[in-house]
N, C-alpha and C positions, 0 to 999 in steps of 0.2 A: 963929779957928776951929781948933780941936783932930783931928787925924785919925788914927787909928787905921790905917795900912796895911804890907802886906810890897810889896815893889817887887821884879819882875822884874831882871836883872843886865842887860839890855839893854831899853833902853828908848827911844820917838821922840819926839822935841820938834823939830817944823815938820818941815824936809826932811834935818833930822840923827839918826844912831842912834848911842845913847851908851850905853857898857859900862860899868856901877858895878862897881869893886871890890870890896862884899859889901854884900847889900841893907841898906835901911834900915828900920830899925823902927816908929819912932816921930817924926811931924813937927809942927809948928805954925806956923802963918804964913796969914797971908790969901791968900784964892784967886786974887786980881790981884799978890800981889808973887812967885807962883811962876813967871813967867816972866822975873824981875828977879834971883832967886839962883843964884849962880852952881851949877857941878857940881862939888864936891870930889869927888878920885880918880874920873872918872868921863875914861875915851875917844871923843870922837864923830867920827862920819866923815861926809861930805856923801851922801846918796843920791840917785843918778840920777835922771832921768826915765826911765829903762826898768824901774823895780819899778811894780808889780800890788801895787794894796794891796786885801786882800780885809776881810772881816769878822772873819776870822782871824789878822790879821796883817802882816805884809810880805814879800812874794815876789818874787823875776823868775819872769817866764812866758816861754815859748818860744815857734814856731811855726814850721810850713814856710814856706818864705818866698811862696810864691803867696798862701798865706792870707790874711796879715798886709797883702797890699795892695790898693787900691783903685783904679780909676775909671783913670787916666794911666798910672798907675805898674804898675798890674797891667799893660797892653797894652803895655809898655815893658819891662817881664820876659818877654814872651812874645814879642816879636821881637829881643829880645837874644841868647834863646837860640836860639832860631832862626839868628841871625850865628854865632854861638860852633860849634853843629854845622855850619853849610854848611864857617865857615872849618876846621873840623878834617878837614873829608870834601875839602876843596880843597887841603888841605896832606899829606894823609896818605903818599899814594904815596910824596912824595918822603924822608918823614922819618919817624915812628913807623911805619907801616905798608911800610917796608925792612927793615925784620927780621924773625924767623922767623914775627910773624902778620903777615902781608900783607892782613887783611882786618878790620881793630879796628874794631868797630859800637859806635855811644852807644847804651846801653841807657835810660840816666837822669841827666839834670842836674839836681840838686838843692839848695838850700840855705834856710839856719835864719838866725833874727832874732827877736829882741826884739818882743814882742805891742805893746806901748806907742811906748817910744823910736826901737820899729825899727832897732833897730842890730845889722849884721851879726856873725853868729855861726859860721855854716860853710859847707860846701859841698863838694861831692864831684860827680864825674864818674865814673860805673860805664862801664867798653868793656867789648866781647867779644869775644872772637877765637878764630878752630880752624886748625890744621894735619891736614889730612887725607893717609893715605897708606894706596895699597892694596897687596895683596899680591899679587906677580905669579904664585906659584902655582896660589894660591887665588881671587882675585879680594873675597877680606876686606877690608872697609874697617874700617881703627883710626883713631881720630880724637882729639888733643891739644885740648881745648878748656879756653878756661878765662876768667874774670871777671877786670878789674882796678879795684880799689874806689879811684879816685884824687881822696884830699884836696885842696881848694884852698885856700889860707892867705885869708882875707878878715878885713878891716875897718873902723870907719867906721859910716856911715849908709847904711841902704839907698837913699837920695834921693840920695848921692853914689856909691853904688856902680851907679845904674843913670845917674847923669850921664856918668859915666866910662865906660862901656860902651857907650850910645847915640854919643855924640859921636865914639868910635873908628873906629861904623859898621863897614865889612868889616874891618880889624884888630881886631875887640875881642880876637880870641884874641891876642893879645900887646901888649896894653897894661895898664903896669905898674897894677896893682888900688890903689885908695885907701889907704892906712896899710899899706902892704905894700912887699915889694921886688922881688914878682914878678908876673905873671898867669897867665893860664890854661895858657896853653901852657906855662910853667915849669910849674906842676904836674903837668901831665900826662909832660913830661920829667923830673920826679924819680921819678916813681911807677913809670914803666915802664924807667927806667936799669938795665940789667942785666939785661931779663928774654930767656929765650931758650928754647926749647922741648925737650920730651923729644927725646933720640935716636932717631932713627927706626930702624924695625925693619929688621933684618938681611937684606940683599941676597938674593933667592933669585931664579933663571931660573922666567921662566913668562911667560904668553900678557897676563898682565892689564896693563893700566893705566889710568889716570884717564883719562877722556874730556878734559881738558885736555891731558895727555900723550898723547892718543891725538891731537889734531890738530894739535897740535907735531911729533908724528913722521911726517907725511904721510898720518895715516887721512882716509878719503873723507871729504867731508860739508864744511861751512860753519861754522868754528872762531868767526867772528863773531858769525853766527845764535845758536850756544852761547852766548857774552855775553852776548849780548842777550837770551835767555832767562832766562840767570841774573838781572842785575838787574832784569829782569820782572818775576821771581818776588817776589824781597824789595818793592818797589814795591806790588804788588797785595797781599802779606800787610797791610803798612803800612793798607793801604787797607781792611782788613775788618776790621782786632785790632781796633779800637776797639768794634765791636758784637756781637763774638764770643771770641776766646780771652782779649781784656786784659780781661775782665769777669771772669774768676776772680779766681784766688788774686792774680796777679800784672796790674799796671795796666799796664805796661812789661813785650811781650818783641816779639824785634828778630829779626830771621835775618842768622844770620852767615855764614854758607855752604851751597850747596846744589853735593853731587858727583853724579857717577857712575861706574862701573866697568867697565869693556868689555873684552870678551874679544877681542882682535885677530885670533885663528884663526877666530872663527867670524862676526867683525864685527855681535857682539850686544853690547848693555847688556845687562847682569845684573842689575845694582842702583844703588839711590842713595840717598844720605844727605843728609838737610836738619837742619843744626845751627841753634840757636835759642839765645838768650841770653835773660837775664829780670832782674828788676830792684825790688825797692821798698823806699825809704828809711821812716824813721819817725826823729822829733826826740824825745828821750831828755830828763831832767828837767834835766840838764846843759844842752840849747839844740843838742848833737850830735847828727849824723845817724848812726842805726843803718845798718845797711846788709844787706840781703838778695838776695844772688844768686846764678845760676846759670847751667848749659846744661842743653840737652836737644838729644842727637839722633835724629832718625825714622828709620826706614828704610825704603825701598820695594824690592820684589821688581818686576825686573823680564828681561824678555828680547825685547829688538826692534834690529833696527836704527838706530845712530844717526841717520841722515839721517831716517827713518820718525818716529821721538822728536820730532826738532826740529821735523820738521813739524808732529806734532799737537799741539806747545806754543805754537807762532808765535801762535794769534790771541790763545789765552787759556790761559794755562802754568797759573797757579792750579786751575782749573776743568777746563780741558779733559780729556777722557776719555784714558787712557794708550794707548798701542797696546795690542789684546788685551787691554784690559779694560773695563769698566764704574767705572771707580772714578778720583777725580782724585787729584791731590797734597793738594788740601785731606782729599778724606777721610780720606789717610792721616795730619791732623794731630789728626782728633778724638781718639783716646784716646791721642797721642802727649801733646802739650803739658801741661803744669800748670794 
């Protein structure tokens, strides 16, 4: 049989793709011995089981890596990561969370894999963190805040990257990752090596200071009660993003700090700032995760006594009505947030 064709320069035969050194014109030979002749000038490479062959062609395909799995293995990504943030919230104090941000929030763990073979392809851990300083003349709060988008080296199979992860149980964060030389925790320790915060604003006398520094220096009131306000508050956010703010733009945003500012002469809060981190990835045609993030801080007007504050935050700080107003902390995040 006689065949008339031009041939593409790359061409598949089985699970191999072979590059011709310049097409060929013109062939003849029966349709059973063309799998019998060899390829002059022709280069072929073995292809994975991680290409997506469409109608089109031959592709690798990408995915978030939630997607890509199923039934075991999805609910084994989802207390993994679960391990990976408690251990980072249980290690923080002593080590990332020592330097000038003392308060780094996971906004988003994420990572990418192969639609097919499932084979690992990236990964990233976005924190958040703010340094808040007020001004003792003014009683102004300036706020350092900022994202850190940190890569984690991964690879392998996702079936051996979530074996090695389960199995580590409460170490996953520093157990060396499959076909790597580091884990999580090394990533996060490259990412943030070196970073250190703006210079804080220039010394000036005056009445104000942070309601932390106001109960460090002997101000009346319950410096605990304060604590426990504060991680109240982030708790009870946690507790509502999901039907409310993380339905916008952003599916991931996190509170990184919540201050206030107190006038020591007149033993009032003035104000207070709730800084907010935010977060969403997306896989790029590479199998990369893009990376989109932020902060945002709110601010509330306020003037009451501290001890009167913490009182009316104790039952329910999210919600509850502010002294001398009609208006909670939540209201003041509706046209705040993104």
């Amino acid at each position: 049989m006689s065949i008339l064709h031009t041939f593409p320069r790359t061409i598949r035969i089985g699970h191999y793709m072979c590059t011709l050194e310049a097409p060929m014109k013109r062939l003849s030979f029966s349709f059973l011995a063309v799998l019998a002749l060899p390829l002059v000038g022709a280069a072929c490479s073995s292809q994975s089981d991680d290409i997506d062959a469409t109608e089109d062609g031959v592709k690798t395909s990408y995915g978030d890596f939630a997607s890509i799995l199923e039934g075991a293995d999805y609910d084994r990504w989802i207390a993994v990561k679960k391990q990976l943030q408690t251990g980072f919230d249980n290690i923080c104090g002593d080590t990332f969370c020592s330097g000038d941000y003392s308060n780094l929030t996971t906004l988003r763990l994420q990572c990418s894999a192969t639609t097919v073979a499932k084979k690992m392809k990236d990964c990233a851990w976005v924190l958040g963190g703010a340094i808040t300083y007020v001004n003792p003349a003014t009683g102004a709060t300036s706020v350092d805040d900022r994202t850190f988008d940190c890569k984690i080296p991964v690879a392998g199979t996702a079936k051996t990257f979530l074996n090695t992860l389960s199995a580590a149980g409460d170490k996953a964060l520093r157990v060396t990752l499959p076909g790597t030389k580091g884990s999580f925790y090394d990533g996060i320790a490259n990412c943030l090596s070196g970073v250190v915060g703006d210079l804080p604003p220039a010394e000036v006398p005056g009445p104000f200071l942070s309601m932390e520094d106001y109960f460090n220096n002997g101000g009346a009131g319950d410096g605990e009660a304060w604590d426990g306000i504060r991680w109240g508050l982030g708790t009870a956010f946690d507790q509502v993003c999901g039907d409310t703010f993380c339905e916008g733009d952003y599916s991931d945003i996190a509170s990184i700090k919540f201050s206030c500012a107190v006038d020591t002469k007149a033993n009032k809060v003035r104000s207070c700032n709730w800084t907010f981190g935010f977060a969403n990835t997306s896989v790029n045609s590479k199998g990369l995760l893009d990376i989109d993030s932020g902060t945002q801080t709110c601010s509330v007007k306020l003037y009451a006594n501290p001890t009167t504050l913490i009182n009316a935050l104790k039952a329910d700080p999210l919600n509850a009505h502010l002294p001398g107003k009609t208006t909670s902390l939540y209201d003041s995040l509706i046209d705040c947030l993104p």
